[in-house]
C-alpha positions in Angstrom: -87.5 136.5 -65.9 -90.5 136.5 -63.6 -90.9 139.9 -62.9 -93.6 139.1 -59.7 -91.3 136.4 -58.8 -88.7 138.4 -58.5 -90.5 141.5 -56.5 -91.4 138.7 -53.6 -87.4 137.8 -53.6 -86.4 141.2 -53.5 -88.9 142.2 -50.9 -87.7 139.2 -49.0 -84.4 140.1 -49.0 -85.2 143.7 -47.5 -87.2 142.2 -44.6 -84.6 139.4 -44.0 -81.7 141.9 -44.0 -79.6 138.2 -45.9 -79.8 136.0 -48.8 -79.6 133.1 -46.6 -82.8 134.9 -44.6 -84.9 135.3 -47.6 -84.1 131.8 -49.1 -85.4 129.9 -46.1 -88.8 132.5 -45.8 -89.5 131.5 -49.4 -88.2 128.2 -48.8 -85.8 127.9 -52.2 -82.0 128.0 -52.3 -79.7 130.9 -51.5 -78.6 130.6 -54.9 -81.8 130.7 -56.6 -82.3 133.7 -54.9 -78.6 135.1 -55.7 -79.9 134.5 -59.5 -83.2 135.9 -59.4 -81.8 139.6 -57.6 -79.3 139.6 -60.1 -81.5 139.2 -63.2 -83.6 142.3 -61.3 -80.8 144.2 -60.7 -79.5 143.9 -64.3 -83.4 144.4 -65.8 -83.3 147.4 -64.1 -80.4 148.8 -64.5 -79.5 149.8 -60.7 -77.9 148.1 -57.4 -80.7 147.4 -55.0 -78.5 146.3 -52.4 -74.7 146.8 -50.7 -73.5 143.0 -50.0 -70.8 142.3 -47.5 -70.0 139.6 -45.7 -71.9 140.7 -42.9 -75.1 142.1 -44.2 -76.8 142.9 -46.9 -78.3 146.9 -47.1 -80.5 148.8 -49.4 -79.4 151.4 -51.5 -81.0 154.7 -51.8 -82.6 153.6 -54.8 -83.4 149.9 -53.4 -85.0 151.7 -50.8 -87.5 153.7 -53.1 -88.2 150.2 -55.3 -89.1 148.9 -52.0 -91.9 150.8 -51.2 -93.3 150.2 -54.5 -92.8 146.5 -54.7 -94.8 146.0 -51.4 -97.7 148.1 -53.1 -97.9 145.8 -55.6 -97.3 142.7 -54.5 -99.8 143.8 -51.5 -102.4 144.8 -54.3 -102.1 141.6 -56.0 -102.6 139.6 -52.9 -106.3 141.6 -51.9 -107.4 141.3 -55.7 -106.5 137.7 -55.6 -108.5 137.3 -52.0 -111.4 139.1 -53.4 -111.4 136.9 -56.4 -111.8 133.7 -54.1 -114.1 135.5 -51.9 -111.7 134.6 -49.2 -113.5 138.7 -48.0 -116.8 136.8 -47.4 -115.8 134.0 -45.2 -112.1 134.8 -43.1 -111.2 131.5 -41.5 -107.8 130.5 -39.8 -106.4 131.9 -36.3 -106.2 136.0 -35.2 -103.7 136.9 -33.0 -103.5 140.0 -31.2 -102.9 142.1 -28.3 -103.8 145.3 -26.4 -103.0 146.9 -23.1 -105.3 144.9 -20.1 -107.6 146.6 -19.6 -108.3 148.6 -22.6 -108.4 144.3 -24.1 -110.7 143.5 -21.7 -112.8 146.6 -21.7 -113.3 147.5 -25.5 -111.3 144.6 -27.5 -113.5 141.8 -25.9 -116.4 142.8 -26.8 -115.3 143.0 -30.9 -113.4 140.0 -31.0 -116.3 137.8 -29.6 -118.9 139.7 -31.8 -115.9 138.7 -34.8 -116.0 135.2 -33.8 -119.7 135.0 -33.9 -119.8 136.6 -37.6 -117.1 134.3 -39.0 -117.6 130.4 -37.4 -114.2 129.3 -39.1 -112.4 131.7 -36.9 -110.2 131.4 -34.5 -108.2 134.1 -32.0 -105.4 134.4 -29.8 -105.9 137.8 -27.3 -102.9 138.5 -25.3 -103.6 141.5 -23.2 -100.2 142.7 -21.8 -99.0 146.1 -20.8 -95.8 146.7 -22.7 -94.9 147.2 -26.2 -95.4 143.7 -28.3 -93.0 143.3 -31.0 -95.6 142.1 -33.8 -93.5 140.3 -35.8 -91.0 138.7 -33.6 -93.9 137.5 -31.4 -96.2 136.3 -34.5 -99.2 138.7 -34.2 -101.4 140.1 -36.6 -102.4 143.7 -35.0 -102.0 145.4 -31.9 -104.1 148.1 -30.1 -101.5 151.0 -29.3 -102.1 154.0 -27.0 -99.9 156.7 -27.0 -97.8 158.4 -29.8 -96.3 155.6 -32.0 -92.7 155.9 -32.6 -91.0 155.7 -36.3 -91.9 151.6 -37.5 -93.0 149.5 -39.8 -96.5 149.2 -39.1 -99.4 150.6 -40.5 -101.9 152.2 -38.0 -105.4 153.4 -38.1 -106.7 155.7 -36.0 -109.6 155.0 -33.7 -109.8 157.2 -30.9 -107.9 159.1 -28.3 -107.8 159.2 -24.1 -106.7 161.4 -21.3 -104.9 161.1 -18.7 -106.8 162.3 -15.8 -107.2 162.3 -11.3 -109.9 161.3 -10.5 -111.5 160.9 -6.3 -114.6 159.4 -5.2 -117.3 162.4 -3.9 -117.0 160.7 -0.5 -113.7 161.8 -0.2 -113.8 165.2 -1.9 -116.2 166.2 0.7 -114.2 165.8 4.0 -110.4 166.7 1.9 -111.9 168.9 -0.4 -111.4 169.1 -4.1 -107.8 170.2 -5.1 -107.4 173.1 -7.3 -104.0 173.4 -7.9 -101.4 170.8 -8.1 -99.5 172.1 -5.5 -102.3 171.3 -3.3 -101.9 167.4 -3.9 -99.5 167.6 -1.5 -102.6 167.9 0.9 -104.4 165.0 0.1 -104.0 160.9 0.0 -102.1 159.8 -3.4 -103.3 156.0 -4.6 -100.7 155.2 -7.1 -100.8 152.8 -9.8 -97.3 151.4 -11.6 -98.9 150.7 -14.9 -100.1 154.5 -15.2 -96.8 155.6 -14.0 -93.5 154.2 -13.1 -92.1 157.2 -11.0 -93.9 159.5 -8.8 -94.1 162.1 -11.2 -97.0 162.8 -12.2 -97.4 164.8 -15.8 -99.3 167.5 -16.5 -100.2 169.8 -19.3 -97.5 171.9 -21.1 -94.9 169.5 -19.8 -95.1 170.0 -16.2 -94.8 167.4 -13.7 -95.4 166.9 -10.0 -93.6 164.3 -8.1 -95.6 162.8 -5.7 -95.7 160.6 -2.2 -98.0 158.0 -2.8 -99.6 156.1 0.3 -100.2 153.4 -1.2 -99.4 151.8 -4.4 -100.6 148.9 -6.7 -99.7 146.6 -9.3 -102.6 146.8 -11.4 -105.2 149.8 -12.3 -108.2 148.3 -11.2 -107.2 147.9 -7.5 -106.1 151.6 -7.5 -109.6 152.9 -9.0 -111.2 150.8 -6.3 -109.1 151.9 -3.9 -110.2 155.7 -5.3 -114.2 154.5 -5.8 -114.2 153.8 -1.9 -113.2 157.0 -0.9 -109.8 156.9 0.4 -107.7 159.0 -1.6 -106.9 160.6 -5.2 -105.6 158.4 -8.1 -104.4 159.1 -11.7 -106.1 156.9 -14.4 -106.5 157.0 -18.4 -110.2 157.8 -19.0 -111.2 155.1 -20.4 -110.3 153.2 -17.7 -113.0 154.8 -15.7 -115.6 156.2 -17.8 -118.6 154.1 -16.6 -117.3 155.2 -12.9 -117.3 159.0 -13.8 -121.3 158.5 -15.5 -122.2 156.4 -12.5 -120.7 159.4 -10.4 -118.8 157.0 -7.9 -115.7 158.7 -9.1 -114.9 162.3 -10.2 -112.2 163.9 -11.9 -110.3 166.7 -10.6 -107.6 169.2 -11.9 -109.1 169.1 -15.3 -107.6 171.7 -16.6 -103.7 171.0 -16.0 -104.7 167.5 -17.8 -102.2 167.2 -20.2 -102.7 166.1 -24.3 -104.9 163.3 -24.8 -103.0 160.4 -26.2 -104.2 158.5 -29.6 -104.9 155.6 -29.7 -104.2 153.3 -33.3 -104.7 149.8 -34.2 -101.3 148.7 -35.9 -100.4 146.3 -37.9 -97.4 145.2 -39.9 -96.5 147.2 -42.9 -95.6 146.2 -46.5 -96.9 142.7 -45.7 -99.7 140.6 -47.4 -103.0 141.8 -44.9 -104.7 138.9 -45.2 -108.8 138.8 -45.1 -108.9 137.6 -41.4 -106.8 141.0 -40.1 -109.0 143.0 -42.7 -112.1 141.6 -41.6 -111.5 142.2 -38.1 -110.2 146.0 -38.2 -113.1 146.9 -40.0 -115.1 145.8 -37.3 -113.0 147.0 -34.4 -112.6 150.6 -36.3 -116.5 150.8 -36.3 -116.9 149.8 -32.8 -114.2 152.2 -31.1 -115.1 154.9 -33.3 -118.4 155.0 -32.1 -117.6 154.7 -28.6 -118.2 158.0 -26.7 -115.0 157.6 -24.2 -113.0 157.2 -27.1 -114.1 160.5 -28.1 -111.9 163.7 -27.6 
């Protein structure tokens, strides 16, 4: 029996969740890969998976193999990349996505300094503002704000950002500058849907404040414009307007009801072959948005 052989079949199994699903992603016959789990089931002694006629499951202990056969089979694929040097020279097509303007803001700026370092690449940036299934919708990472829920994806760390208010001086100086959040109930409210898709507005320890806007918009950059001429009070991420705050055409308010700043992770799926291209790349992004001060909490 080939023992690697038969880790790829078995992991292919587990991701396709059927015989008939793994068959096609390795692209040999459903029987061939009847045969091959069978021979690893019997070498080892133990049931990897409950078959029905309507799925096939892991067991408890097919679940613990699994973890391990994606470590090695993931080890084998790096050694084999460094061995080609494939490391030195990524080529092929990135794909990947981030929320707008955190894409066009911070991811940008990596991606084209990426392209620049490696010729043979190619990329694909969709910058959307929901949650990207990566697999599904064939991407290779993700830039993800917030806490990540339970998933199959591996995620690295980069930074973190708070949600803040924020008002241009202009305004401050004829409204005055709120200092409770009762008192927002005294001044203009710009709202922004992205930010928030009710009217209440969350605070630290859990509170919320629900809130009249007088205007909304459909993106975050017409509402901080909206704020940086002076018209009213806005909530924003603070990355979103960090060279506004340093410029001081806007300035943030309330700062101590803010509530916990959220991480923010690249992602990327889990278990799977990360080839040198998705490597290459994180390394640089991780540098970049590490370094960056209003990524810094």
């Amino acid at each position: 029996m080939d023992r690697f052989r038969a880790l790829e079949v078995f992991v292919a199994v587990a991701e396709a969740g059927s015989l008939i699903g793994a068959a096609k992603a390795l692209s040999i016959s459903a029987p061939s890969v009847t045969r091959i789990l069978g021979e690893l089931e019997s070498d080892l002694d133990v049931l990897l998976f409950h078959r029905s006629t309507r799925a096939t499951t892991l067991t408890d202990p097919g679940r613990a193999f699994l973890t391990d056969a994606r470590r090695i089979l993931d080890d084998f694929h790096i050694s084999r990349d460094a061995a080609r040097g494939a490391h030195r020279a990524p080529k092929g097509v990135l794909r990947l996505t981030a929320p707008t303007l955190f894409g066009q803001l911070y991811v940008s700026p990596v991606l084209l300094g990426f392209l620049d370092r490696y010729p043979e690449m190619e990329a694909e940036a969709i910058y959307l503002d929901r949650i990207v299934n990566l697999i599904d919708e064939g991407f290779d990472l993700a830039v993800r704000i917030g806490a990540l829920p339970e998933t199959n994806l591996m995620a690295i760390r980069v930074g973190a950002v708070r949600r803040v208010l924020c008002a241009a001086e202009a305004y401050l100086s004829h409204a005055g500058i709120p200092q409770t959040l009762e008192a927002l109930a005294e001044h203009r409210i710009i709202a922004a849907r992205p930010v928030a898709s009710t009217n209440a507005w969350r605070f630290a320890g859990g509170e919320s404040v629900r809130v009249t806007p007088r205007v909304s918009f459909s993106t975050i950059p017409a509402a901080i414009d909206a704020a940086k001429s002076g018209w009213g009070v806005t909530q924003a991420l603070s990355y979103q307007i960090g060279p506004e705050v340093d410029a001081g055409s806007l300035k943030i308010v309330l700062g101590d009801y803010e509530p916990e700043p959220m991480p923010v992770h690249i992602v990327h799926p889990e278990g799977r072959h990360v080839s040198a291209k998705v490597r290459a790349f994180i390394d640089m992004a991780v540098e970049s948005l590490r370094a960056n001060p209003l990524l810094k909490i």
